[in-house]
N, C-alpha and C positions, 0 to 999 in steps of 0.2 A: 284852489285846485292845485297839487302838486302834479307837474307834466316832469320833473326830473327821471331821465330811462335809470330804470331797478338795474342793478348792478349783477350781472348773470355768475355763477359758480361754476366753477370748474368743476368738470363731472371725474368724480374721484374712478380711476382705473380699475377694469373687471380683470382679474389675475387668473380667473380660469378654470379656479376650484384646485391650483397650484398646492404641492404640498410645502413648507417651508419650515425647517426644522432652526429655532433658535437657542444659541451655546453660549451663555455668561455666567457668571458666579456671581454675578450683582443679581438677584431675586428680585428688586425692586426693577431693576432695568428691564427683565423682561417682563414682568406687569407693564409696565409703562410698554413696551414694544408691541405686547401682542392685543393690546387695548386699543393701539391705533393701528393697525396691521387687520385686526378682525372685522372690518367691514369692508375690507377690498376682494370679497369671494378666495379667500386663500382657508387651508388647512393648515393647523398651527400648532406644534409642540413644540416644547421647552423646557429644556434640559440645563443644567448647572457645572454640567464641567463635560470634556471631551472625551472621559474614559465613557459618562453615560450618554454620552451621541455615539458612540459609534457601539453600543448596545443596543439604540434605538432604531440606529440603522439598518441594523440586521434583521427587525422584523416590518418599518415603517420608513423603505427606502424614501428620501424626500427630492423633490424637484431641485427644492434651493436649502446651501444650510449659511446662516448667518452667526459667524461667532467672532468674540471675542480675543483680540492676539492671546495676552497676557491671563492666564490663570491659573491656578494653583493645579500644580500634578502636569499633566500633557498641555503643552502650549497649545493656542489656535494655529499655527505654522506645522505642528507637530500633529494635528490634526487634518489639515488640507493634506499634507503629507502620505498620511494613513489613505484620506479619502481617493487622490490622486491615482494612489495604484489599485485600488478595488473596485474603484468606480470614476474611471477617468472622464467621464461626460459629465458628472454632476458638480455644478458651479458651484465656488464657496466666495461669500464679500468677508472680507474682516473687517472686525472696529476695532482700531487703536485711538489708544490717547495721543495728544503731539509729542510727549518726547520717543516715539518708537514710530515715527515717521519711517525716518530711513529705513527700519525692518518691514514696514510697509510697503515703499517702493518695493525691495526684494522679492517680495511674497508676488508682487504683480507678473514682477518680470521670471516669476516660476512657476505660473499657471492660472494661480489667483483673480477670480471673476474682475474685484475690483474691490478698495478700500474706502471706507471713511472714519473722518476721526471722530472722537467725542471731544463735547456734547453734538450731534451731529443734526442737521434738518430733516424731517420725515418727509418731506417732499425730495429732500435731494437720495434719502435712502430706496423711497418707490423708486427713483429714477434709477438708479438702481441695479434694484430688483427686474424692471420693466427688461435689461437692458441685457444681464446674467441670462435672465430664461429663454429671449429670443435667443441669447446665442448659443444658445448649450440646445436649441431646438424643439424645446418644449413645446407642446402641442394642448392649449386649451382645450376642457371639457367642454360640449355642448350643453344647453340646457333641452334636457330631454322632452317632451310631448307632454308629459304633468307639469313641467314649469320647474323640475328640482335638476340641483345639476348634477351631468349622471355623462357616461360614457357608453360607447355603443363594444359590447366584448365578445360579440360575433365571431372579431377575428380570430380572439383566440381561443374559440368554442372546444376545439381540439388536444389544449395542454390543460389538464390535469394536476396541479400541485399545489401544495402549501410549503414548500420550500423557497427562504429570503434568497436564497441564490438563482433560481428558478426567476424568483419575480424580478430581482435587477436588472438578470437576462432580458424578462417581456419588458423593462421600464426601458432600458437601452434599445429593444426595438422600435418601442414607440417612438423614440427620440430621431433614427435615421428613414422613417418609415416616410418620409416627403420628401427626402433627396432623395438623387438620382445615382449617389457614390455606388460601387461596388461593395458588397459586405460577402464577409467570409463566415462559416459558422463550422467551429471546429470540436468534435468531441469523438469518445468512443462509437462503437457501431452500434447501433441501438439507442443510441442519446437521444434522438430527438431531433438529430440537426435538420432533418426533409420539415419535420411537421413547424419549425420554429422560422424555416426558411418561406415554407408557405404561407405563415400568419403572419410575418412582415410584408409580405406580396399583396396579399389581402386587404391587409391597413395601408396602404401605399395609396396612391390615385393612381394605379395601374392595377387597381384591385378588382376592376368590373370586368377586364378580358384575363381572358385563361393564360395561368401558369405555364408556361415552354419548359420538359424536363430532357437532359441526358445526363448518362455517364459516361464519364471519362473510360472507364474499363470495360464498356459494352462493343468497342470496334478499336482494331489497330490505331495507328498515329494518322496514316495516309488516308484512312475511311471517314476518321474523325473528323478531317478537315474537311472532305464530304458533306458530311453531315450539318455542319452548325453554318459552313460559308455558302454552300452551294455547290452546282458545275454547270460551266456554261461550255454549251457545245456546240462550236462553230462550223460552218455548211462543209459538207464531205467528213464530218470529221468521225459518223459511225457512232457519235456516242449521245446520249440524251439530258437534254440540261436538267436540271432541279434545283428549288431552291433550298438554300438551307434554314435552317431553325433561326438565324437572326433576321430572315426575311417574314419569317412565317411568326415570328415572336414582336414585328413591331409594332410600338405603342404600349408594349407588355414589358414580361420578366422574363426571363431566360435562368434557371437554375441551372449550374453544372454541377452534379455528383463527385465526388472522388476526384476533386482536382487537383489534387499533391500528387496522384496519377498519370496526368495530360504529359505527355513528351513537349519538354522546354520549347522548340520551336510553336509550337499550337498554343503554349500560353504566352508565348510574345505576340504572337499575330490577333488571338483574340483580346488583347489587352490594350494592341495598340486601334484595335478595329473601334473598343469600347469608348478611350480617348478620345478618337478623333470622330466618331460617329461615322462611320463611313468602314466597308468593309469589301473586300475583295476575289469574285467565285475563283475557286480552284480552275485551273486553263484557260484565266485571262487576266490581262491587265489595266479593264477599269472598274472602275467603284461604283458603286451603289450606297445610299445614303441608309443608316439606320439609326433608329429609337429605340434602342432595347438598356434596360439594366439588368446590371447579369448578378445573379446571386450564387455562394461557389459553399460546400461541404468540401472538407478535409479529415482524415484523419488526427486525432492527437498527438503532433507535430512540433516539439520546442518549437521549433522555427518560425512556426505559423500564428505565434500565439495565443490566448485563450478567450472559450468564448466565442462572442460577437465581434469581428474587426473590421474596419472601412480597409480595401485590400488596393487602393490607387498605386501605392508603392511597387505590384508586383508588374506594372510596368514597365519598371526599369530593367531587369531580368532577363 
């Protein structure tokens, strides 16, 4: 009778149904990649040089792209590069061989998910991978009610498009739609930014209570502060307190309209209310505690720039 304990297996990592876009010139290498890569629940294309990834990307945005430094035409660094200003959330690892260490490190410390060399371990490449997609905020598919994995697209029942720009757009909401940051969404009038600001609200976990909306150009500067802080109104003083929209929005979103609009004073106060949690009625001086994130539409603004943006900077301001 053998009583020796069976020796248990590591249960290989569920990636989420992750897209993951692979970039080498060695054809053989990416056989070999996408043969052990294909049974961790990932989607997987593979392409041969960097002019045809960033072809591919335009119609088949990907979670993660894995390339190669060194290859003929566009380098992998030349690459990340490209990807960096178009799509600044999406993680890239490179593979170098050891003599191009040092343009390794570089790459790391210019934005670069992370490196390995070749030949390299495929347990140390998942790890990885595992490590790139948390941090870029990737949000694994569920497996739907049939058992296949699938996505719930509810949220964005409302947009309309088959445009690749369009969909980077919803790819970069889904990626900030579990933080709490501030995002700004900025385009012409008519673009879309209410219905794009609502469907990130929606996929949020602050998606089950209602959306809180104003505009910045629907009341003076003085009424405004009104409106979103409150007034509190002290014995004799004649006047009637109210609360404002950050009272009546917690635990929620708070969208502000036309906020390239807001008189400078009212977007420091509401910025430093957002930071610190905690905000202040007009005609007093104590605080009250809040849970809101605030979601902002702007005009098409150099300054503001493009897009989807995390707007924690205009707290300085």
């Amino acid at each position: 009778m053998n009583n020796k304990p069976k020796q248990s297996r590591s249960k290989s990592p569920d990636f989420g149904n992750a897209r993951v876009l692979l970039v080498d010139d060695n054809v053989d290498l990416l056989r070999l990649m996408t043969l052990r890569l294909k049974p961790l629940n990932l989607q997987i294309q593979a392409v041969t040089s960097a002019e045809e990834a960033l072809s591919k990307i335009s119609v088949w945005p990907p979670d993660l792209v894995i390339t190669d430094l060194q290859m003929p035409g566009m380098s992998g660094m030349e690459l990340f590069d490209q990807l960096h200003q178009n799509h600044p959330m999406m993680p890239v690892i490179i593979l170098t061989a050891h003599g191009t260490i040092p343009e390794a490190v570089d790459a790391t410390q210019s934005g670069v998910a992370s490196y390995l060399t070749k030949p390299f371990d495929s347990e140390a490449l998942v790890k990885h991978m595992q490590i790139a997609l948390q941090s870029s905020g990737f949000k694994p598919q569920q497996a739907s009610m049939g058992g296949a994995a699938g996505v719930d697209h509810r949220w964005r029942s409302k947009i309309i498009t088959k445009s690749p720009v369009m969909e980077d757009l919803l790819a970069q909401i889904e990626q900030l739609a579990d933080s709490d940051c501030v995002v700004g969404f900025e385009g012409e009038p008519g673009s879309g930014k209410v219905e794009l600001a609502s469907a990130l609200h929606t996929l949020s976990p602050r998606g089950d209570k209602k959306l809180a909306y104003f505009s910045c150009t629907s009341l003076p500067g003085d009424l405004l502060e009104n409106e979103v802080f409150g007034i509190a109104a002290g014995p004799g003083s004649g006047r009637q307190s109210r609360l404002g929209l950050l009272r009546q929005a917690e635990g929620s979103s708070i969208l502000i309209a036309d906020f390239d609009e807001a008189p400078p004073s009212f977007v420091r106060r509401l910025m430093s209310a957002l930071l610190e949690n905690k905000a202040t009625p007009v005609n007093s001086d104590s605080y009250y505690p809040i849970d809101v994130r605030a979601l902002t539409t702007t005009a098409a603004l150099g300054g503001y720039g493009q897009g989807v943006q995390e707007l924690w900077e205009f707290g300085d301001r």
